[in-house]
C-alpha positions in Angstrom: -7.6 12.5 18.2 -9.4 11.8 21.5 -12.2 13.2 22.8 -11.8 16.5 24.6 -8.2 16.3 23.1 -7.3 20.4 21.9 -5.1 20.6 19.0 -3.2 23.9 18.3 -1.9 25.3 14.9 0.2 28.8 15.8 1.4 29.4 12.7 -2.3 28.5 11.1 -3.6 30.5 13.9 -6.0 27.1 14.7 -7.4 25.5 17.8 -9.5 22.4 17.1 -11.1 20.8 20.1 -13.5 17.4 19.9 -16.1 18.1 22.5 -18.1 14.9 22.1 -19.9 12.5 20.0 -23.3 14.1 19.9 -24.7 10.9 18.3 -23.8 7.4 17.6 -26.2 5.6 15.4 -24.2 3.6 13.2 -25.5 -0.4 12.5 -23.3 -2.1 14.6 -21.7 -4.9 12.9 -22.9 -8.8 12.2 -26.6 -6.6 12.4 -29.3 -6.2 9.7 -30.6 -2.3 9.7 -32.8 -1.0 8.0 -30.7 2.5 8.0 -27.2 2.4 8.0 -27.1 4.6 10.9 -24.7 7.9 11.4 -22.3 9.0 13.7 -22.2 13.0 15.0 -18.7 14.6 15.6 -19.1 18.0 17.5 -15.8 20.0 17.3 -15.1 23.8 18.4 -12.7 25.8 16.0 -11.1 28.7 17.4 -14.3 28.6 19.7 -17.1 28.2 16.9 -18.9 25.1 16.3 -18.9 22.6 14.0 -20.6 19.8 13.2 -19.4 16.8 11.3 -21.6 13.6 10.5 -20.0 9.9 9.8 -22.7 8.5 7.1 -22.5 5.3 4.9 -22.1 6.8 1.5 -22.7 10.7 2.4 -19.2 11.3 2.6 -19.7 15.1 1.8 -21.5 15.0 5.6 -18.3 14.4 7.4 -16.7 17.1 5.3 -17.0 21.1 5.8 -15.3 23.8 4.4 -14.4 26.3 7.8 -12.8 29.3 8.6 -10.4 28.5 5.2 -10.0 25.1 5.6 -11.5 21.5 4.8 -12.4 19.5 8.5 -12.9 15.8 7.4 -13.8 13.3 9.6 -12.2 9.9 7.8 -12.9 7.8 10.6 -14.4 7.2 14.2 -13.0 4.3 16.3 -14.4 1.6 17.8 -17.1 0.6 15.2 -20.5 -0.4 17.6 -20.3 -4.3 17.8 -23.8 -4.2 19.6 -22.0 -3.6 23.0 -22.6 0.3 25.0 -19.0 2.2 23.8 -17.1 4.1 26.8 -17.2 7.0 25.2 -13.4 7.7 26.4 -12.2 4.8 24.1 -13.7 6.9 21.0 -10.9 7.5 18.7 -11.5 10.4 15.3 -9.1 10.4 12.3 -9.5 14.1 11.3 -7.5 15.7 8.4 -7.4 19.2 8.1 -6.1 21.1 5.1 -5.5 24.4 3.9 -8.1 26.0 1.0 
């Protein structure tokens, strides 16, 4: 998914939308941190927020149970390498299942 990308469900009755990433503190790599770092998904669902967090493992962070189903974030593309991302290149693998 990219960001600002809308995905639609009609027969789900489900419009996901990734509005940004509200925060990108994850230890970029070849790096020694003293936190791991996390990264902040902000997503509308049928309009209503949601927040998902990216966090070395606190993999129950970048899950949430929402409007009957699980949103989880598996993955967020490019990993920081110490450079400043263009936040247009950020990629999110997002699964989203039926409860």
């Amino acid at each position: 998914m990219e960001l600002g990308q809308e995905m639609a469900n009609s027969s789900a009755d489900l419009m996901v939308k990734w509005l940004e990433v509200a925060e990108d503190s994850r230890c970029p790599t070849n790096t020694n941190c003293v936190w791991e770092g996390q990264a902040k998904i902000s997503l509308t669902v049928n309009g209503d927020p949601l927040v998902l967090t990216l966090r070395e493992g606190k993999p129950e962070e970048a899950k949430a149970n929402f409007k009957g189903y699980i949103f989880e974030a598996i993955k967020l593309d490019p990993y920081p390498d110490g450079s400043v991302i263009d936040p247009t290149t950020y990629r999110l693998q997002l699964v989203v299942t039926s409860l």
